[in-house]
N, C-alpha and C positions, 0 to 999 in steps of 0.2 A: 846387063840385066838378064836374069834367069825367064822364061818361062814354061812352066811346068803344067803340063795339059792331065787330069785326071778324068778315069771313068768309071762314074759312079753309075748305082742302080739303086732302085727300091728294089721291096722284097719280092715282089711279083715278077719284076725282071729277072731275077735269078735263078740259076739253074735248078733243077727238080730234088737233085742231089743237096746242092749248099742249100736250100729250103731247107730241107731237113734238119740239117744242122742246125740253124740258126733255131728251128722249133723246138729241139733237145737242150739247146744252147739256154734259150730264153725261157724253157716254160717253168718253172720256179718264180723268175722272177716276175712273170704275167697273173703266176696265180697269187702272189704276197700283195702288188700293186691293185688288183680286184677283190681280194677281197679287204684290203686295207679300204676301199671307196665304201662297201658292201656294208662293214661290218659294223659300222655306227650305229646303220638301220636297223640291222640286226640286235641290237642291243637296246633300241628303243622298244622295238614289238615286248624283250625281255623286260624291260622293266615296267611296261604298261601290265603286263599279266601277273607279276608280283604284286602289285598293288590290287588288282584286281580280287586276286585266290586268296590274299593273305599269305603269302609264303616266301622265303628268303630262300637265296641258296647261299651254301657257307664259304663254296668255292665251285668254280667250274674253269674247264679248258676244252677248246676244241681248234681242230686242226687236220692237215690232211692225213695225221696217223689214225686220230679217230677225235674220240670226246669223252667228257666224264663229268658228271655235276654232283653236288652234297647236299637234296632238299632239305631243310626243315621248314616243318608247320607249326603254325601259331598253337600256344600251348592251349589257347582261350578253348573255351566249352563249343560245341557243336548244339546240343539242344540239352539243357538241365533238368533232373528229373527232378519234380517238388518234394517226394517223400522219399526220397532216396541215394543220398548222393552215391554209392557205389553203381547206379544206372544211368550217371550221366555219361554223354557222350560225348569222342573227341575223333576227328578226321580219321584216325586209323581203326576205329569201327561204328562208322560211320556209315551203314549200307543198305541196300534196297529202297524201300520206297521211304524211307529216311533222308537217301542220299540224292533220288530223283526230287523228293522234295528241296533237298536247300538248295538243289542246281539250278531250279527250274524258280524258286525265289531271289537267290543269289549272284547265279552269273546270267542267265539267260536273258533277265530284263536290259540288262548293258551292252549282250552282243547281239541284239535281236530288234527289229523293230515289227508292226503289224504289217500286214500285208496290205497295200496301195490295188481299192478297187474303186468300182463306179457303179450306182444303179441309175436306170432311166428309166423315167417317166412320164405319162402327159400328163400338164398340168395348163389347164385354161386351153386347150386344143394344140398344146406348143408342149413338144418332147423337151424334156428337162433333164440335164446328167448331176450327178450330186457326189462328188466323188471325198474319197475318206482312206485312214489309214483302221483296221483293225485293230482291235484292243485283245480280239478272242486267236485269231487266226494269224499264227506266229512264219516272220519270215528269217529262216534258217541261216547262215553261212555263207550269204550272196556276197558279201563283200569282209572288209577290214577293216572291223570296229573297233580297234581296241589303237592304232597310230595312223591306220590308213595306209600302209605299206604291205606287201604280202606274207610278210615274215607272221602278221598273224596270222594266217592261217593255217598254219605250220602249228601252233601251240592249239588254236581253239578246237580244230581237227576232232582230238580225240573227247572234246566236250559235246560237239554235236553228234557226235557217231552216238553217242550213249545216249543224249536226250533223247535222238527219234529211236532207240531201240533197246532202252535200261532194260527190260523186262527179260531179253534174253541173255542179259550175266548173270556169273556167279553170284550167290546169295553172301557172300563176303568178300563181294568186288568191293572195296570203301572208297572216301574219297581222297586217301593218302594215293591210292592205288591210281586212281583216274589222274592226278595232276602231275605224277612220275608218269605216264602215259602221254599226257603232254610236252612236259618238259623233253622227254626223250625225242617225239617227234621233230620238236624245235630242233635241239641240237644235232638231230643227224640230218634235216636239212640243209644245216650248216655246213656240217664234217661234208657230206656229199659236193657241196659245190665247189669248198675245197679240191674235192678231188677231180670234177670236171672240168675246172681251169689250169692244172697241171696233165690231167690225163686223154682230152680231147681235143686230138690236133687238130679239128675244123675249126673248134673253138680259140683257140693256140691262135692260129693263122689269121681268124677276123680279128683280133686281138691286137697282133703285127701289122694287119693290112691296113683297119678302120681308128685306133683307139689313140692311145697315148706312143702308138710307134708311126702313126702316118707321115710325120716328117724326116724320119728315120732313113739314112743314104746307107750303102756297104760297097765296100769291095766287092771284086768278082768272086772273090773266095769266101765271102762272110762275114768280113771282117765290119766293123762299124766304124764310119768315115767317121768321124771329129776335129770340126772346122775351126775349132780353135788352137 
């Protein structure tokens, strides 16, 4: 009978040097397995906000090289003009206080709620509170209306920056222009975290220390034990 005594380590025991390695070694495959978890959610906030704009994309990809997507908008009218159909309007000019109007009809009631206050007062010698959400007094971008995940706010972003400040865009900012505004933010959120789970070795390291490597044994040189 053989036996064969081995000495293994995790990755903390390891020297400062084979760390290394092992982070160069591994981070591809750190950043494919996170954002593979990642990327469903990511895909959810996307298609709650298609629904929401009216808008399809005809293709998109993103990645740690970067990203790219194909909007199209619905071909439907924006606002019809009664005596004139050459003045009807469609999403790509669609602007100004046209455009703060359908925003502020159309999206803002979905990703907004009133703002939650209280008034007191005495009533019969006994202070009384009577609390209520607002109907007039709009509360902004406090959370993730659209799946509950934070990916929305990565798309709705470039929709609140406009409603509290339409007034200082361009006079043919439209709305084609605002949801490519959007869409971009999303996707380079995306491309970005791509690139901090292959480019940030702290991140790299909790990765290997905490995640889907914690029962992960190695050799003294790097190598990965496999007990079978």
């Amino acid at each position: 009978m053989k036996i064969i005594a081995l000495q293994l380590y995790t990755f903390d025991e390891l020297s400062e040097e084979v760390q290394k390695e092992i982070v160069e070694r591994e981070r591809w495959n750190i950043m494919d397995q996170c954002m593979e978890v990642c990327g469903s959610d990511y895909v959810k906030s996307l298609d709650a906000f298609t629904k929401l704009t009216d808008t399809m994309l005809c293709g998109w990809e993103v990645g740690y090289c970067g990203y790219n997507f194909n909007l199209k908008y619905s071909d439907s009218l924006m606002f019809e003009c009664p005596v004139d159909c050459d003045k009807d309007i469609y999403a790509e000019n669609l602007c100004g206080k046209l455009l703060f109007r359908y925003v502020d009809n159309n999206i803002i009631p979905y990703i907004t709620q009133g703002k939650y206050y209280f008034l007191g007062k005495y009533i019969n010698e006994k202070y009384t509170y009577k609390y209520r959400r607002s109907r007039i007094i709009k509360s902004v971008g406090n959370d993730c209306p659209l799946t509950g995940l934070c990916y929305d706010f990565y798309l709705l972003e470039p929709i609140i920056k406009y409603y509290k400040t339409w007034c200082s865009y361009p006079d043919n900012f439209s709305l084609t222009d605002l949801i490519e505004q959007c869409y971009d933010s999303f996707f380079r959120c995306w491309h970005e975290e791509y690139k901090y789970w292959a480019n940030d070795e702290d991140a790299i390291r909790e990765a290997l220390h905490n995640n889907q490597y914690e029962d992960r044994l190695y050799y003294e040189d790097g190598r990965v034990y496999n007990a079978v």
